[in-house]
C-alpha positions in Angstrom: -51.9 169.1 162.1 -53.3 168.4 165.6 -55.8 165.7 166.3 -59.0 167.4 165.0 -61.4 164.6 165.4 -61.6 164.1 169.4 -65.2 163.6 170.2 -65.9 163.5 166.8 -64.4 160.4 166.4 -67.0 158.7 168.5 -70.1 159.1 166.0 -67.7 159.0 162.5 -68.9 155.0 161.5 -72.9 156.6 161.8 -71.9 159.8 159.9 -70.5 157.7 157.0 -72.6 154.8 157.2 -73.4 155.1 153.6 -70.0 155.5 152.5 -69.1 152.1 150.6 -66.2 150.9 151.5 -66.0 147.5 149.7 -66.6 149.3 146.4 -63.8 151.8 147.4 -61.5 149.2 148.3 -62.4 147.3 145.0 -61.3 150.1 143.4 -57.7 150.7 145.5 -57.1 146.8 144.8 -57.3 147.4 141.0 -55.0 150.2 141.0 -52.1 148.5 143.6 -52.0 145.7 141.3 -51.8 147.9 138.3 -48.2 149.2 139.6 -47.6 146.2 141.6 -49.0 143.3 140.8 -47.6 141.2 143.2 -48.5 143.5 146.4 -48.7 141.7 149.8 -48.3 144.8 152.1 -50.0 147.7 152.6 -49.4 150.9 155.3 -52.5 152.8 155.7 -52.0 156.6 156.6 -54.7 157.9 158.3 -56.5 154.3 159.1 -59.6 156.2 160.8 -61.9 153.4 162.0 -60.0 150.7 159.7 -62.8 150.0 157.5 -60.7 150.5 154.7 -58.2 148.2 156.1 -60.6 145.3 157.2 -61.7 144.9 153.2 -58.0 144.6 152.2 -57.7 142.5 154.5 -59.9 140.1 153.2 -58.3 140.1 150.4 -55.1 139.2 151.3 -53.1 142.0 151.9 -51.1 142.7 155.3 -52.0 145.5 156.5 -50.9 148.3 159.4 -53.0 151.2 160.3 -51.6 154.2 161.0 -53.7 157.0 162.8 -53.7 160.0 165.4 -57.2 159.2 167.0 -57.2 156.9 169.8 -60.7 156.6 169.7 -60.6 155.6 165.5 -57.8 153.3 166.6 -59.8 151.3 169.3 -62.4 150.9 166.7 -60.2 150.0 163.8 -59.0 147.3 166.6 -62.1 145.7 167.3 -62.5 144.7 163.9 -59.0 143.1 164.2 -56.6 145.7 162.1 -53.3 146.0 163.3 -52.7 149.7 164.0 -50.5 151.9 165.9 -51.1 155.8 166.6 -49.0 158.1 165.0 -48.7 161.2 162.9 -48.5 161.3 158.7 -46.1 163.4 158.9 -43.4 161.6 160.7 -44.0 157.9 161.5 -41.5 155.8 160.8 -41.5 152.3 160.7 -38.3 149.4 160.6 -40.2 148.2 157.6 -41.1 148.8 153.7 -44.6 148.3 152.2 -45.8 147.2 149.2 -48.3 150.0 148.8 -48.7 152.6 150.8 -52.5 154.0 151.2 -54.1 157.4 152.7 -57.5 157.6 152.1 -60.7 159.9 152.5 -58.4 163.0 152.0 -55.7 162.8 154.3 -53.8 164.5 152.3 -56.2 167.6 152.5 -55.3 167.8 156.0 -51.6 168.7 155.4 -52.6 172.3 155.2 -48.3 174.2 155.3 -46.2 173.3 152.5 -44.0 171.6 155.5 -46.9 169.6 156.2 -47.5 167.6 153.1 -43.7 167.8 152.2 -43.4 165.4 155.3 -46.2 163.5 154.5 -45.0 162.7 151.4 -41.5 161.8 152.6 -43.3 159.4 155.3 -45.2 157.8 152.3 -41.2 157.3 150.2 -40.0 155.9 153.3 -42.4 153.2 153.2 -41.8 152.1 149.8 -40.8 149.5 148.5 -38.4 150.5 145.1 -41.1 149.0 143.2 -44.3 150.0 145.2 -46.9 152.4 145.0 -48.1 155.0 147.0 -52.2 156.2 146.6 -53.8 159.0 148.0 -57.0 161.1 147.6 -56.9 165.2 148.0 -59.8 168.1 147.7 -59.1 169.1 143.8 -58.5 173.0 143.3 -60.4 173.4 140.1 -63.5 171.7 141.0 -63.6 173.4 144.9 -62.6 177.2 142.8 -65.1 176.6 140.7 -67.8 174.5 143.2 -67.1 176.4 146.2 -67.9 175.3 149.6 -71.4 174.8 150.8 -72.8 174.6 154.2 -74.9 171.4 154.3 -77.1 169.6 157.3 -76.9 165.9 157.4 -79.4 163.7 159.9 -79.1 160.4 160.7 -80.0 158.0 163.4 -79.4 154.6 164.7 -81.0 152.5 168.2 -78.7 154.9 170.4 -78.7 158.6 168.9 -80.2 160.7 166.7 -77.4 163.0 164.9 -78.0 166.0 163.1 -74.6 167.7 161.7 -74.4 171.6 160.7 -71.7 172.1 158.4 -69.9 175.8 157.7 -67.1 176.1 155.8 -65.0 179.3 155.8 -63.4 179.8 152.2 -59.8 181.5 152.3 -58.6 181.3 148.4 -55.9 182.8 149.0 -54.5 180.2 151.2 -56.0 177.4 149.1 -58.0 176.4 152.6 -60.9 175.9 153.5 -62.1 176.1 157.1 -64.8 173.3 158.0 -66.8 174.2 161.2 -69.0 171.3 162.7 -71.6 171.4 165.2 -73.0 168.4 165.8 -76.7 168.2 167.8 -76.6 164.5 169.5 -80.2 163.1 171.1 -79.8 159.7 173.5 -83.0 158.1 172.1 -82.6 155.7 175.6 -82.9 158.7 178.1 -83.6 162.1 175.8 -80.5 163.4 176.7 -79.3 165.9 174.5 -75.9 167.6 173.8 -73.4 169.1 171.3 -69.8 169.1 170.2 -68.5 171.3 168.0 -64.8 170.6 165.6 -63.0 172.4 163.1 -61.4 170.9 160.4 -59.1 172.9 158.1 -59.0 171.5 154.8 -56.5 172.6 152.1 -57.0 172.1 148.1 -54.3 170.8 146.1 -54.0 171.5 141.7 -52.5 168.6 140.2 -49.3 170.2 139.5 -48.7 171.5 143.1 -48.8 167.7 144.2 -46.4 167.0 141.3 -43.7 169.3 143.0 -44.5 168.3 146.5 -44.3 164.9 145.8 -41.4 165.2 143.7 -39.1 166.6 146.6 -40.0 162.8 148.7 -38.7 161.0 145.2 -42.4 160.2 144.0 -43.4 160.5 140.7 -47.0 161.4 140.2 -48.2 158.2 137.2 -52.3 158.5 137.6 -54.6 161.1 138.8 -58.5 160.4 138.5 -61.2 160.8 140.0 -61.8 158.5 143.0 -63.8 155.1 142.2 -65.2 156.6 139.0 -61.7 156.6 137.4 -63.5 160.2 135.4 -61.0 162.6 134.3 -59.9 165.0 137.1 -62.3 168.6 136.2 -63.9 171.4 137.9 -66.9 168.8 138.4 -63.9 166.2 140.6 -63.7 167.4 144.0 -62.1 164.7 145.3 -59.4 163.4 142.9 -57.0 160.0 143.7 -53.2 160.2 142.6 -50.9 157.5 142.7 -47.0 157.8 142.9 -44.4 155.5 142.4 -40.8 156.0 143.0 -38.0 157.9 140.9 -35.7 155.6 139.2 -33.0 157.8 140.1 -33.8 157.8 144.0 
């Protein structure tokens, strides 16, 4: 998986402005101390802009951002994270973790079995023997049964004016889905106008495919449910959250 947000990257905290963090985070929190109640650490795979990790911070936990975007890291670290850039797939640090986190479909990204095989070994690595491991994945059944839309999304703030075209190339028989952005930016201070265009390549996961994958790493899969809601995973959950502890045995 290369780095597939580059410019991207720059304009990600105004394309998700309405994303709510806190409540997410809420949400995480309830589910770490449900496997470990006594959590004090936290690794965050795929950190992006570190929003996630600034809310559990404020609640206590230590935590270290991991990420391949430069340009997510520098913002991540100007809201004080401690972060590092690296790959999912094979950073290692000298350290365990309470919980290790990957949120807003990392996971998805890991489109070769090799890829999310490694991911998942990065993530055992990091646990602690009586951690927990939590990450969020594109749900086969509900994207079968949805299917990928393209969508337009506009917003604006006292620097730009955004609008995003979104076209996604469907290949079911690779369980991937091929998201193509073009992105239309205005300068509202000088009118000037340009574009970027980024592909992201998105694989969907069944519950039982994780279950394997994970499996290989020593994780047993203990929850799956749809993220914040806590509904049962269905065709109408397209984005699902799992969490993992370790195999006794391991």
């Amino acid at each position: 998986m290369s780095n597939v947000f580059n410019e991207y990257s720059q304009y990600y905290n105004l394309l998700y402005k309405d994303k709510n963090y806190k409540a997410e985070v809420d949400y995480i929190d309830g589910v770490i101390r449900d496997y470990s109640p006594n959590a004090k650490s936290v690794l965050d795979l795929g950190c992006g802009t570190g929003r996630h990790d600034f809310y559990l911070s404020h609640k206590g936990y230590d935590v270290f951002g991991v990420d391949m975007s430069n340009t997510m890291l520098n913002f991540a670290k100007e809201l004080g994270m401690n972060c590092i850039q690296g790959d999912a797939r094979t950073f290692r640090a000298d350290k365990k973790f309470d919980a290790v986190v990957s949120l807003f479909h990392v996971a998805s990204y890991q489109i070769t079995d090799m890829d999310i095989m490694n991911y998942f070994q990065t993530m055992a690595h990091h646990m602690n023997q009586d951690g927990v491991c939590i990450f969020d994945v594109w749900y086969k059944p509900a994207v079968l049964f949805q299917k990928p839309e393209d969508r337009v999304k506009e917003l604006e703030n006292e620097n730009v004016h955004i609008k995003r075209f979104c076209h996604s190339n469907h290949i079911p028989q690779k369980s991937l889905v091929e998201v193509n952005y073009l992105i239309d930016i205005t300068n509202k201070q000088d009118g000037r106008k340009s574009t970027l265009k980024e592909l992201h390549k998105m694989r969907y996961y069944s519950k039982q495919e994780l279950e394997r994958f994970a499996g290989l790493a020593g994780i047993q899969l203990v929850r799956a449910e749809e993220f914040v809601t806590k509904n049962k995973p269905s065709r109408d959950t397209w984005g699902v959250c799992f969490a993992g502890i370790k195999e006794k045995h391991r």
